[in-house]
N, CA, C and O atoms as a GROMACS GRO file, in nm:
protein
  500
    1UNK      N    1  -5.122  13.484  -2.370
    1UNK     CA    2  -4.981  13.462  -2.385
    1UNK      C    3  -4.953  13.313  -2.369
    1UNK      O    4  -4.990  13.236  -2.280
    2UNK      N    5  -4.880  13.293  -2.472
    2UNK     CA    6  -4.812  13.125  -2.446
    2UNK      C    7  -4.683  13.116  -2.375
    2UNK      O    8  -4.582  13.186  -2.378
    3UNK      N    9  -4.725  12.980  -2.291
    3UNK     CA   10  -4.571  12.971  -2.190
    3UNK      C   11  -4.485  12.888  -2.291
    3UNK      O   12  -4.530  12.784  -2.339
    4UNK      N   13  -4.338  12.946  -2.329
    4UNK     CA   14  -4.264  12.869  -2.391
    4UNK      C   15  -4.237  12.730  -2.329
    4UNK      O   16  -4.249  12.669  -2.435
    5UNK      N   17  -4.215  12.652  -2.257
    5UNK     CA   18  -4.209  12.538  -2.141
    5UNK      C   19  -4.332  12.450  -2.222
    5UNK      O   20  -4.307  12.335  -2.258
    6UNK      N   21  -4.447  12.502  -2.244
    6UNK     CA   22  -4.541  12.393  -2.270
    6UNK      C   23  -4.548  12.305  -2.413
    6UNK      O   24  -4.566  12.322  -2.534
    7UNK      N   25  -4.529  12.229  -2.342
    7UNK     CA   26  -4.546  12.076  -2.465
    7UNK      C   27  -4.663  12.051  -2.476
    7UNK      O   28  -4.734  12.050  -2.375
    8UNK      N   29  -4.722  12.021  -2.617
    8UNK     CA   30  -4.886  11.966  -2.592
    8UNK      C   31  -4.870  11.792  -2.568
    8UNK      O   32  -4.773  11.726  -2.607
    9UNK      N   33  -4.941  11.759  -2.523
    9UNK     CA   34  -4.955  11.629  -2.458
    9UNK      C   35  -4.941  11.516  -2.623
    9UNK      O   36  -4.983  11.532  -2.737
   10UNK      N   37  -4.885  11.442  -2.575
   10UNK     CA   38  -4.860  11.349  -2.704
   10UNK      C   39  -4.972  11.226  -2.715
   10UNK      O   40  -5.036  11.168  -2.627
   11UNK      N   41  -4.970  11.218  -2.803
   11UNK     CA   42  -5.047  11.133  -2.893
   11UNK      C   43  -5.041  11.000  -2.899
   11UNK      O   44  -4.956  11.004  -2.988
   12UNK      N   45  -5.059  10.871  -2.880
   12UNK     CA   46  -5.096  10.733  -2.914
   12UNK      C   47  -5.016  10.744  -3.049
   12UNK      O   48  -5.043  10.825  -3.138
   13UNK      N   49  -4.913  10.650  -3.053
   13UNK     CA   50  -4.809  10.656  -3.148
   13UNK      C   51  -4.765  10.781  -3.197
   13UNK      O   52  -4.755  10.773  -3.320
   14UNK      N   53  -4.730  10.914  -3.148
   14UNK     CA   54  -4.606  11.006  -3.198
   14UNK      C   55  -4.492  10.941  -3.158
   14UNK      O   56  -4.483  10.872  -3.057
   15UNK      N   57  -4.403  10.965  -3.241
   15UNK     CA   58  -4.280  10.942  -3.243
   15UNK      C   59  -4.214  10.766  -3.346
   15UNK      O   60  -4.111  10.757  -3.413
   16UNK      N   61  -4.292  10.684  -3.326
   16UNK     CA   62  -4.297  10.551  -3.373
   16UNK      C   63  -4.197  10.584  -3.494
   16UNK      O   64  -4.087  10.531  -3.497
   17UNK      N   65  -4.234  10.667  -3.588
   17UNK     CA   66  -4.112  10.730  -3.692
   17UNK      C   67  -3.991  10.804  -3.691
   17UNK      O   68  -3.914  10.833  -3.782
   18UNK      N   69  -3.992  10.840  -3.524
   18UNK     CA   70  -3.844  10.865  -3.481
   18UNK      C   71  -3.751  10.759  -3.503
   18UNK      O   72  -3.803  10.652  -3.536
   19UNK      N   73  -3.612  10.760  -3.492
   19UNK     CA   74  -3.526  10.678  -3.503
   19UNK      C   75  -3.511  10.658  -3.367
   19UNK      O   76  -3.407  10.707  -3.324
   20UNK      N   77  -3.582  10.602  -3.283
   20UNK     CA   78  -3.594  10.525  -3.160
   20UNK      C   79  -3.557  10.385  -3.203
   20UNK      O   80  -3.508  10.336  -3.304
   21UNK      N   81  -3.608  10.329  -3.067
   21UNK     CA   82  -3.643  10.201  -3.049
   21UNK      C   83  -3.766  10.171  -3.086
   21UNK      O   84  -3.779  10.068  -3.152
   22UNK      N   85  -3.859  10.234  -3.061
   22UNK     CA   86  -4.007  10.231  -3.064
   22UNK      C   87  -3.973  10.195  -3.242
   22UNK      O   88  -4.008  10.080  -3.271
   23UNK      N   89  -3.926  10.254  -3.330
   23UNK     CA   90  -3.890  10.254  -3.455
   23UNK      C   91  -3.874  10.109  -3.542
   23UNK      O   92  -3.925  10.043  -3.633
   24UNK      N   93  -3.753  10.113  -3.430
   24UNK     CA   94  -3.673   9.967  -3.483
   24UNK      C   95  -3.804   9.860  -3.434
   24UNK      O   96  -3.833   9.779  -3.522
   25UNK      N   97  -3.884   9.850  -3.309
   25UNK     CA   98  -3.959   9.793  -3.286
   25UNK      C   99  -4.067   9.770  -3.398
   25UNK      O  100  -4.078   9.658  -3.447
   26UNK      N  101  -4.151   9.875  -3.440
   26UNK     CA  102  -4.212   9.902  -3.542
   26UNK      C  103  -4.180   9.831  -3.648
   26UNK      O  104  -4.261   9.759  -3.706
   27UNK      N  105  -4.041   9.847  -3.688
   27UNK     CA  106  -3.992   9.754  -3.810
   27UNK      C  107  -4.021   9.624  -3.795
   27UNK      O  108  -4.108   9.564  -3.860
   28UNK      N  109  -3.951   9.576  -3.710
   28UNK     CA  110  -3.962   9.422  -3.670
   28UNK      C  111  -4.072   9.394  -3.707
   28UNK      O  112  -4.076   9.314  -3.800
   29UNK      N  113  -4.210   9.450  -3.648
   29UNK     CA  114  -4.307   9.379  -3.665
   29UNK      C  115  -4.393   9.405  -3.787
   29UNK      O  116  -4.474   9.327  -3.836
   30UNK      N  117  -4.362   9.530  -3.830
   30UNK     CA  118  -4.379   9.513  -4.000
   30UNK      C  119  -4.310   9.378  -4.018
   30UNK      O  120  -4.394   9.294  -3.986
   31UNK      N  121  -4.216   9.330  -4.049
   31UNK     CA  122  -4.128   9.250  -4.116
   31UNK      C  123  -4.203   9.091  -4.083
   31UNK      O  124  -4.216   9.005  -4.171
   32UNK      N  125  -4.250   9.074  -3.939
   32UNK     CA  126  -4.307   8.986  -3.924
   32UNK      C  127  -4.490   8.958  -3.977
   32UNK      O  128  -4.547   8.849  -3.981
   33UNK      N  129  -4.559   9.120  -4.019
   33UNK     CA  130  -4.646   9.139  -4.091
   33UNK      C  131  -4.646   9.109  -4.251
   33UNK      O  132  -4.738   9.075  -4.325
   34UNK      N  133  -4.513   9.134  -4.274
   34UNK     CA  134  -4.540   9.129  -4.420
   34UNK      C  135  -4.558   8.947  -4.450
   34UNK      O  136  -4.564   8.918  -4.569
   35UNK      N  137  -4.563   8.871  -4.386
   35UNK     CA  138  -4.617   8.725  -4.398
   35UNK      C  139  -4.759   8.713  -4.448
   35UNK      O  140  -4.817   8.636  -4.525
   36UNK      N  141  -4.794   8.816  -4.376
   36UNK     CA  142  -5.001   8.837  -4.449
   36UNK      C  143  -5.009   8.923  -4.531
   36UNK      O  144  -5.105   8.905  -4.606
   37UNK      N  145  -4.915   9.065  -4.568
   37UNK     CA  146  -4.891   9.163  -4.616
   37UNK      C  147  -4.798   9.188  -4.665
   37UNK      O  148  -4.716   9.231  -4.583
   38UNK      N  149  -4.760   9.183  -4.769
   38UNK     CA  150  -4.622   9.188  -4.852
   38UNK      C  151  -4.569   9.336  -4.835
   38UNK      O  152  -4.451   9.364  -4.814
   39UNK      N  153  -4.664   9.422  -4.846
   39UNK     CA  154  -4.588   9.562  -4.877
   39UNK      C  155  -4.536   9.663  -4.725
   39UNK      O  156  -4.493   9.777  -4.714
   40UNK      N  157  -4.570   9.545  -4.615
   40UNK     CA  158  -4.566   9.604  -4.493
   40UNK      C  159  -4.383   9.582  -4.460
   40UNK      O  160  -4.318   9.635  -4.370
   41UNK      N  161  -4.332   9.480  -4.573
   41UNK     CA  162  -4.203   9.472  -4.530
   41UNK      C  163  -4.159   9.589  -4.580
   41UNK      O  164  -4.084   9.662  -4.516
   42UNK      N  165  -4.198   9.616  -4.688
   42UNK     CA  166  -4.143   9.724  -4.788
   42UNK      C  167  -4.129   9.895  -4.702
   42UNK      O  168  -4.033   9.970  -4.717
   43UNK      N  169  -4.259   9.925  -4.609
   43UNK     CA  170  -4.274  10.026  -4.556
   43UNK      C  171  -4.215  10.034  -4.459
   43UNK      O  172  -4.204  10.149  -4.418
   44UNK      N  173  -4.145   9.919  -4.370
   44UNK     CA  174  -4.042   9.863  -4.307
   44UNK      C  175  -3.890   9.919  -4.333
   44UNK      O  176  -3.826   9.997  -4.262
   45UNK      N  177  -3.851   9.860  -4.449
   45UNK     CA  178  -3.727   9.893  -4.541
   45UNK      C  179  -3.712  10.063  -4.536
   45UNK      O  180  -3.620  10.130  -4.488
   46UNK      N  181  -3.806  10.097  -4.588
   46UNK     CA  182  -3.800  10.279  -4.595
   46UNK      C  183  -3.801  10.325  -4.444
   46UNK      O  184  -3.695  10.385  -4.433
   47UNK      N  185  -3.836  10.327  -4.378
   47UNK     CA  186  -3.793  10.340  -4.216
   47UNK      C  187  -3.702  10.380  -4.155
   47UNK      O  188  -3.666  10.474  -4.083
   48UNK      N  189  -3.645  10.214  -4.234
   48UNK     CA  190  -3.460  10.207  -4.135
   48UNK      C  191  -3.412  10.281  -4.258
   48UNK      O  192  -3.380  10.388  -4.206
   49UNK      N  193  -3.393  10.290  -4.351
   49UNK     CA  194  -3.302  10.342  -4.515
   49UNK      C  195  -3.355  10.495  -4.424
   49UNK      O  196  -3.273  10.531  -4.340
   50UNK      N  197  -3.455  10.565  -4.433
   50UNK     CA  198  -3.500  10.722  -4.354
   50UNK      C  199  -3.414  10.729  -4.202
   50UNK      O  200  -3.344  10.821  -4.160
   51UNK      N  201  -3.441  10.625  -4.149
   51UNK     CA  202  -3.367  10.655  -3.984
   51UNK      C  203  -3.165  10.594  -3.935
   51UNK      O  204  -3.069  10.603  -3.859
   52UNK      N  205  -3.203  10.557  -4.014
   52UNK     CA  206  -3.005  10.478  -4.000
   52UNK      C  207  -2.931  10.585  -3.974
   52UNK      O  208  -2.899  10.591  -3.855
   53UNK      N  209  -2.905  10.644  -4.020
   53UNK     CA  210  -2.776  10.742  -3.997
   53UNK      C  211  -2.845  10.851  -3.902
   53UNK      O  212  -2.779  10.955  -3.898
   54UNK      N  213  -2.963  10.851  -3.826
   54UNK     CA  214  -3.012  10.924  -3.727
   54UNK      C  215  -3.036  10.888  -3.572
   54UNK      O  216  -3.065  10.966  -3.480
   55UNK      N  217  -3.019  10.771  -3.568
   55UNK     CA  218  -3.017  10.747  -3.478
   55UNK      C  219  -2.854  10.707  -3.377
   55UNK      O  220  -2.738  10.706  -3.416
   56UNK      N  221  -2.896  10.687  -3.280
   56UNK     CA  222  -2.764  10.628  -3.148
   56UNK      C  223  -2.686  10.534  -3.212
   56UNK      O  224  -2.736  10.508  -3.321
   57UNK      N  225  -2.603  10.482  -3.194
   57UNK     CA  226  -2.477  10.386  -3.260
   57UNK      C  227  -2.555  10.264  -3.262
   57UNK      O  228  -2.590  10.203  -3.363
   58UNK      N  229  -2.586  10.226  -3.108
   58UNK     CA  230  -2.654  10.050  -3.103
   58UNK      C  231  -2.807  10.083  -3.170
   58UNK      O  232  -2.840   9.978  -3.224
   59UNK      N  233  -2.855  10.128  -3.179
   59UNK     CA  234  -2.966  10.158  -3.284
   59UNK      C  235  -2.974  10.106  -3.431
   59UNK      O  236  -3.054  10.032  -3.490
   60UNK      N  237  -2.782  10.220  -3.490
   60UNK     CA  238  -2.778  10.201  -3.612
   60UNK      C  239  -2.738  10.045  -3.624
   60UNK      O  240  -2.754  10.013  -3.742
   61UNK      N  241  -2.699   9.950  -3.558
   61UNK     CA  242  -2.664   9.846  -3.565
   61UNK      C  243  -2.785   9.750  -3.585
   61UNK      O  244  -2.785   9.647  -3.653
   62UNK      N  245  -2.874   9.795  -3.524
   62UNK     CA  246  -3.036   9.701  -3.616
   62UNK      C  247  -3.085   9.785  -3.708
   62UNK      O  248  -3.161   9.721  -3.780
   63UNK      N  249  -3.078   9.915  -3.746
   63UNK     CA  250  -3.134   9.960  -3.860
   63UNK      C  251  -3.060   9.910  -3.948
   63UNK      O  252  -3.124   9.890  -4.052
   64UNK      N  253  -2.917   9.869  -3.957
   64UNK     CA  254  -2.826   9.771  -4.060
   64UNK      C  255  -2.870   9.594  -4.034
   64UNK      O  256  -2.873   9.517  -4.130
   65UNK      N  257  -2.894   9.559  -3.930
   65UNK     CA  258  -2.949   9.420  -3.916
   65UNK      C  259  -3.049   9.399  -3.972
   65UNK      O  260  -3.060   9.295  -4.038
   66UNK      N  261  -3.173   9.510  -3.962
   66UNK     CA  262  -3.321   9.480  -4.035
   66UNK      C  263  -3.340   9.531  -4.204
   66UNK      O  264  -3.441   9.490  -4.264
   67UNK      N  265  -3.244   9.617  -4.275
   67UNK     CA  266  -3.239   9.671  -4.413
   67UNK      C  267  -3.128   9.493  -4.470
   67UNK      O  268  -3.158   9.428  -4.570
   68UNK      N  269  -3.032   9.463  -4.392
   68UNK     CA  270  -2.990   9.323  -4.482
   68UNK      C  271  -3.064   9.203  -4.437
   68UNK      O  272  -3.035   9.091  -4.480
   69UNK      N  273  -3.182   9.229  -4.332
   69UNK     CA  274  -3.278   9.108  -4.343
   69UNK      C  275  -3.368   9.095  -4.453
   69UNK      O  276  -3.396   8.989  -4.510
   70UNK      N  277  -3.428   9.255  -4.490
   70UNK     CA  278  -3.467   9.259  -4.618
   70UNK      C  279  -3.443   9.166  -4.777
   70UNK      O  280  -3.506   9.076  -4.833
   71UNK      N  281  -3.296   9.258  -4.814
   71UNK     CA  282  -3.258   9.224  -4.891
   71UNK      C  283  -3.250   9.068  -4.912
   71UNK      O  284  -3.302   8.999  -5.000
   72UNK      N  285  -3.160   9.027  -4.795
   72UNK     CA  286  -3.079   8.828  -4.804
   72UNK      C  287  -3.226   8.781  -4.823
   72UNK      O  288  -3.242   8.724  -4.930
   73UNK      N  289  -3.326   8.790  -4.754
   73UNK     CA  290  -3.454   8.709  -4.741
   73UNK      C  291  -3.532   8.749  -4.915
   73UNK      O  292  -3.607   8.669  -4.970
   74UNK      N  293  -3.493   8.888  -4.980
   74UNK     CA  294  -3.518   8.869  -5.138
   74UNK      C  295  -3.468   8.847  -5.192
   74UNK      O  296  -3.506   8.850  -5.309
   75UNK      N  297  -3.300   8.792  -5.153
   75UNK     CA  298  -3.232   8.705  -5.260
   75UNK      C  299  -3.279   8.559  -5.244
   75UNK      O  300  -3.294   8.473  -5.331
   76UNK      N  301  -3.295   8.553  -5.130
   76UNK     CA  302  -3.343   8.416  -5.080
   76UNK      C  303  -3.437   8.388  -5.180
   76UNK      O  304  -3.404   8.319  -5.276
   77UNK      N  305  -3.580   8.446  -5.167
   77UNK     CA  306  -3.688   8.436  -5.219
   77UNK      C  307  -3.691   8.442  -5.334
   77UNK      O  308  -3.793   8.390  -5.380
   78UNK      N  309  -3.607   8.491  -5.423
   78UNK     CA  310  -3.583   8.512  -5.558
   78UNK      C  311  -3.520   8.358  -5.631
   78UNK      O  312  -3.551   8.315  -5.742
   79UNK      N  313  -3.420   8.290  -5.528
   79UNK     CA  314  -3.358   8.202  -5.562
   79UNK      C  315  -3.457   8.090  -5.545
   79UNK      O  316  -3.434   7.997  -5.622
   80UNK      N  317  -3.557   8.074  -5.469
   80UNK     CA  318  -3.600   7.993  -5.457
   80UNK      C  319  -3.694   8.029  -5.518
   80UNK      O  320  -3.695   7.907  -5.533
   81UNK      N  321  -3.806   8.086  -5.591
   81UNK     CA  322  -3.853   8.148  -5.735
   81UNK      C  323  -3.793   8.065  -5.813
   81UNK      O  324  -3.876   8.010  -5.885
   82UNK      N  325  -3.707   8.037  -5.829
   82UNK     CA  326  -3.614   8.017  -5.972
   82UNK      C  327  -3.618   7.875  -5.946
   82UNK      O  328  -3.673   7.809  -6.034
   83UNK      N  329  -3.571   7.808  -5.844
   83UNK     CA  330  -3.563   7.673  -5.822
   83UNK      C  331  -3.730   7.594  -5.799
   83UNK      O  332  -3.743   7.472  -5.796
   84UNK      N  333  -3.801   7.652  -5.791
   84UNK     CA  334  -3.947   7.667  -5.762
   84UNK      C  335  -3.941   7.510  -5.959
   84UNK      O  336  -3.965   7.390  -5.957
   85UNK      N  337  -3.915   7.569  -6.040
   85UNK     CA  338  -3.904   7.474  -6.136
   85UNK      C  339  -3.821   7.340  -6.178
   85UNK      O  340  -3.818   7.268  -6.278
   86UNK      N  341  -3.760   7.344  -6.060
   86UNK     CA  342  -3.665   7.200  -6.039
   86UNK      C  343  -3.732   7.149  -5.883
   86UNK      O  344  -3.658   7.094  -5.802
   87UNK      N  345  -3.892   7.175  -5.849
   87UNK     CA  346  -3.884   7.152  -5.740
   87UNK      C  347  -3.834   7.133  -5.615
   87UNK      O  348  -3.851   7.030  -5.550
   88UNK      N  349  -3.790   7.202  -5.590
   88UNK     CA  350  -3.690   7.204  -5.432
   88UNK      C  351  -3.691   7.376  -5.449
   88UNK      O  352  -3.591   7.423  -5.394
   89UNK      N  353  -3.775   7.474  -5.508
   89UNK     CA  354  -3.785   7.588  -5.462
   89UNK      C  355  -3.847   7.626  -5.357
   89UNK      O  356  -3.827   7.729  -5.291
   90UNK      N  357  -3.939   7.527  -5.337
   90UNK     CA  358  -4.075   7.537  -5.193
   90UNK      C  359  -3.999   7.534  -5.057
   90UNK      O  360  -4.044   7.598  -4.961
   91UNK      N  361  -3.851   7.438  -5.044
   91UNK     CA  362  -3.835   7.444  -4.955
   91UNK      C  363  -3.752   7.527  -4.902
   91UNK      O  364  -3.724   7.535  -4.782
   92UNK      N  365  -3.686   7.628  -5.039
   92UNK     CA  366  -3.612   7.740  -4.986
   92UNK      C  367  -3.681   7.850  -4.948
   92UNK      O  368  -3.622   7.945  -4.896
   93UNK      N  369  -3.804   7.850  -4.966
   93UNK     CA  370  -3.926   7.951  -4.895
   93UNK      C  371  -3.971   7.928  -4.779
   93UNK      O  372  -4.027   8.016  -4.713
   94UNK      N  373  -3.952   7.794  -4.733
   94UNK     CA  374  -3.986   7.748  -4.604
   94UNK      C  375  -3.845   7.792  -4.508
   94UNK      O  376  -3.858   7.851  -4.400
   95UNK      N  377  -3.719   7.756  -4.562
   95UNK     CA  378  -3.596   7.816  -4.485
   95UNK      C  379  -3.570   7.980  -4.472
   95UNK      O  380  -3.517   8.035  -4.374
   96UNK      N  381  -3.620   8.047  -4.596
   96UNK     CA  382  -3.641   8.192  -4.572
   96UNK      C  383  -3.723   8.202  -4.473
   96UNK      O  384  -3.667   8.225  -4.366
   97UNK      N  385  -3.842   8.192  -4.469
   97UNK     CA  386  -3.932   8.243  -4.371
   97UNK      C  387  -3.901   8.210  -4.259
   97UNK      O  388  -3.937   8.294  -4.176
   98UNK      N  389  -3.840   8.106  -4.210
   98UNK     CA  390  -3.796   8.070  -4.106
   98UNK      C  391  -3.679   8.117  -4.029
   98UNK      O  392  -3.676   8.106  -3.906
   99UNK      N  393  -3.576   8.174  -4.103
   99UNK     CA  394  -3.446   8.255  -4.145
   99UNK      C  395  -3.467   8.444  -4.082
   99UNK      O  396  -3.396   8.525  -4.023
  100UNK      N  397  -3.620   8.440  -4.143
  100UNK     CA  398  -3.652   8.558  -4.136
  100UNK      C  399  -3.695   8.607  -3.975
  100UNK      O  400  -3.653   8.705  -3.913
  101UNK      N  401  -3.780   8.517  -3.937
  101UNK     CA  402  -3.841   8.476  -3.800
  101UNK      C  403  -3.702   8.516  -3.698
  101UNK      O  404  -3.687   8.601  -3.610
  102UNK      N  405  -3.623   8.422  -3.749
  102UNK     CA  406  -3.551   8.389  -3.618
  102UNK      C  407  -3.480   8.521  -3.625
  102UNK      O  408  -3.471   8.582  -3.518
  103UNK      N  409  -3.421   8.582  -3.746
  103UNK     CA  410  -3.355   8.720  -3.729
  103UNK      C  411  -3.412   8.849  -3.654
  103UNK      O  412  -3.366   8.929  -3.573
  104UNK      N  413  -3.540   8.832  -3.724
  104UNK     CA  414  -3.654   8.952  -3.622
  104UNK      C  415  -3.670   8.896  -3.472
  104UNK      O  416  -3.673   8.982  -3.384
  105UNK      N  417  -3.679   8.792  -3.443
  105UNK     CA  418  -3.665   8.780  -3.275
  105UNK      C  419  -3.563   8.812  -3.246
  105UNK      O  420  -3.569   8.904  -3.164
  106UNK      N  421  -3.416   8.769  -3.283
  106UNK     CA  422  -3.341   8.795  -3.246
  106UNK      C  423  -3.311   8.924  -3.193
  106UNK      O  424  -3.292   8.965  -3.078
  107UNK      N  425  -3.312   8.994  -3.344
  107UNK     CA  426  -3.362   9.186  -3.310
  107UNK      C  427  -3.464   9.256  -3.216
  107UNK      O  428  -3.435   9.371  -3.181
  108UNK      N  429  -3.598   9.190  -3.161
  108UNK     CA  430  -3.665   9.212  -3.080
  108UNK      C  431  -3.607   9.206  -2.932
  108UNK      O  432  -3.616   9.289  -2.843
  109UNK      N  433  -3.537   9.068  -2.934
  109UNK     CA  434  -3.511   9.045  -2.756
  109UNK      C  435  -3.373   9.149  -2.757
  109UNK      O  436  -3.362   9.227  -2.662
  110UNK      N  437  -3.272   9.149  -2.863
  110UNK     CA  438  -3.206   9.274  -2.816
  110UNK      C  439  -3.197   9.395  -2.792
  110UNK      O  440  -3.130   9.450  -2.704
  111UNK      N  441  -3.315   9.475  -2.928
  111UNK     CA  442  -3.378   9.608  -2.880
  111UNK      C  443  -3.463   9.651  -2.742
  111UNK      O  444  -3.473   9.756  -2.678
  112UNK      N  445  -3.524   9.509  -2.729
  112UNK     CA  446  -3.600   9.510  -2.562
  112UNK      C  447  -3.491   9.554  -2.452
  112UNK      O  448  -3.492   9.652  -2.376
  113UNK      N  449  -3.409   9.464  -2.464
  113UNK     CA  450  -3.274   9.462  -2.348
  113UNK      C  451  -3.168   9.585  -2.436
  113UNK      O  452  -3.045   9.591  -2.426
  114UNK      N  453  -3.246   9.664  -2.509
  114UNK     CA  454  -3.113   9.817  -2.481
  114UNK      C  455  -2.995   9.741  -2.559
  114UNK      O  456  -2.889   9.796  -2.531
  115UNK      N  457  -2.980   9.659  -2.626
  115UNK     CA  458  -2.829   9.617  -2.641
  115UNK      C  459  -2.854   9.608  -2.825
  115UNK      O  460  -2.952   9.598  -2.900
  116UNK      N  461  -2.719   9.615  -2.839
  116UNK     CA  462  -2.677   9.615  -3.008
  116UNK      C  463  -2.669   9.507  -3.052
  116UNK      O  464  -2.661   9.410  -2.977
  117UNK      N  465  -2.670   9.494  -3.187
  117UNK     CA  466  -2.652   9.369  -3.254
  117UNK      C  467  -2.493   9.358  -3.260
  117UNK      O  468  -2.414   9.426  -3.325
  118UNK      N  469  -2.472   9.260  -3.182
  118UNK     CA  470  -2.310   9.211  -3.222
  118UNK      C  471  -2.274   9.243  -3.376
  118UNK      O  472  -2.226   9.351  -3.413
  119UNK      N  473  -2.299   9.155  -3.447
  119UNK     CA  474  -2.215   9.153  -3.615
  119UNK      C  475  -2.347   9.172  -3.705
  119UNK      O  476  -2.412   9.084  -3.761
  120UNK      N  477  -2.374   9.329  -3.701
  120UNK     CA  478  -2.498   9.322  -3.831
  120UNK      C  479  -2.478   9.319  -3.898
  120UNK      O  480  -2.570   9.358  -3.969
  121UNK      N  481  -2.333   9.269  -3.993
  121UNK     CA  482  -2.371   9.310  -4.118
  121UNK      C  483  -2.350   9.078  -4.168
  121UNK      O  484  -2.343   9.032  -4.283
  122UNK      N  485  -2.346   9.010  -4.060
  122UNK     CA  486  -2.355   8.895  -4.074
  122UNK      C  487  -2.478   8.845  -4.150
  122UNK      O  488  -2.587   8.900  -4.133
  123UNK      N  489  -2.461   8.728  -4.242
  123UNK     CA  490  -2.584   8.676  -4.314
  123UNK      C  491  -2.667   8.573  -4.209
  123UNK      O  492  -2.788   8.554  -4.227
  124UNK      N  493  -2.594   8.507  -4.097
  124UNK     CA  494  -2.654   8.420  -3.981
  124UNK      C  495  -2.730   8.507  -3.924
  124UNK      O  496  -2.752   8.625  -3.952
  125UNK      N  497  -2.787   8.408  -3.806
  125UNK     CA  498  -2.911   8.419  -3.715
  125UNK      C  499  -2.804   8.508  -3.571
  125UNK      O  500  -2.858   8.541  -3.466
   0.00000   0.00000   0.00000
């Protein structure tokens, strides 16, 4: 007979695809992976787009901070693509990536400390 009460013991990353923190954490550092790995931002993006509307309020406030870090950083990258032929595109890849950095820390030290993103749907740091 099985005792209803028993949980089987968890696993070394279950849950990481919950709409936790552990989640949003996860993202972040995809996002800071996809620098060596392009498609790790991408698996990132599907995450928060799967967990946003599932998770706690201050939650959904970086699953909206990290899906428009996405995007602005591929308009970014796109624009500077384009300017890439008037030379001065190189250095809008250097301000993205840098842009990008500072947004994912940002998101890190506040998911650490439990707290929401003030204004996610802001294009600043």
């Amino acid at each position: 007979m099985s005792d209803p009460q028993y949980e089987p013991p968890k696993r070394f990353g279950d849950g990481w695809m919950d709409p936790t923190r552990n989640n949003i954490i996860l993202i972040y550092i995809l996002y800071l992976v996809s620098f060596l790995v392009v498609v790790a931002s991408v698996i990132g993006l599907i995450s928060a787009y799967m967990n946003r509307g599932k998770a706690e309020a201050w939650l959904q406030t970086h699953y909206t901070w990290a899906i428009r870090t996405f995007w602005i950083a591929l308009a970014m990258a796109v624009v500077s693509t384009i300017l890439t032929l008037l030379l001065i595109g190189f250095v809008g890849f250097i301000v993205t990536g840098v842009w990008v950095i500072a947004r994912v820390l940002v998101g890190l030290q506040k998911v650490t400390r439990n707290e929401p993103i003030s204004n996610p749907q802001s294009w600043l740091i």
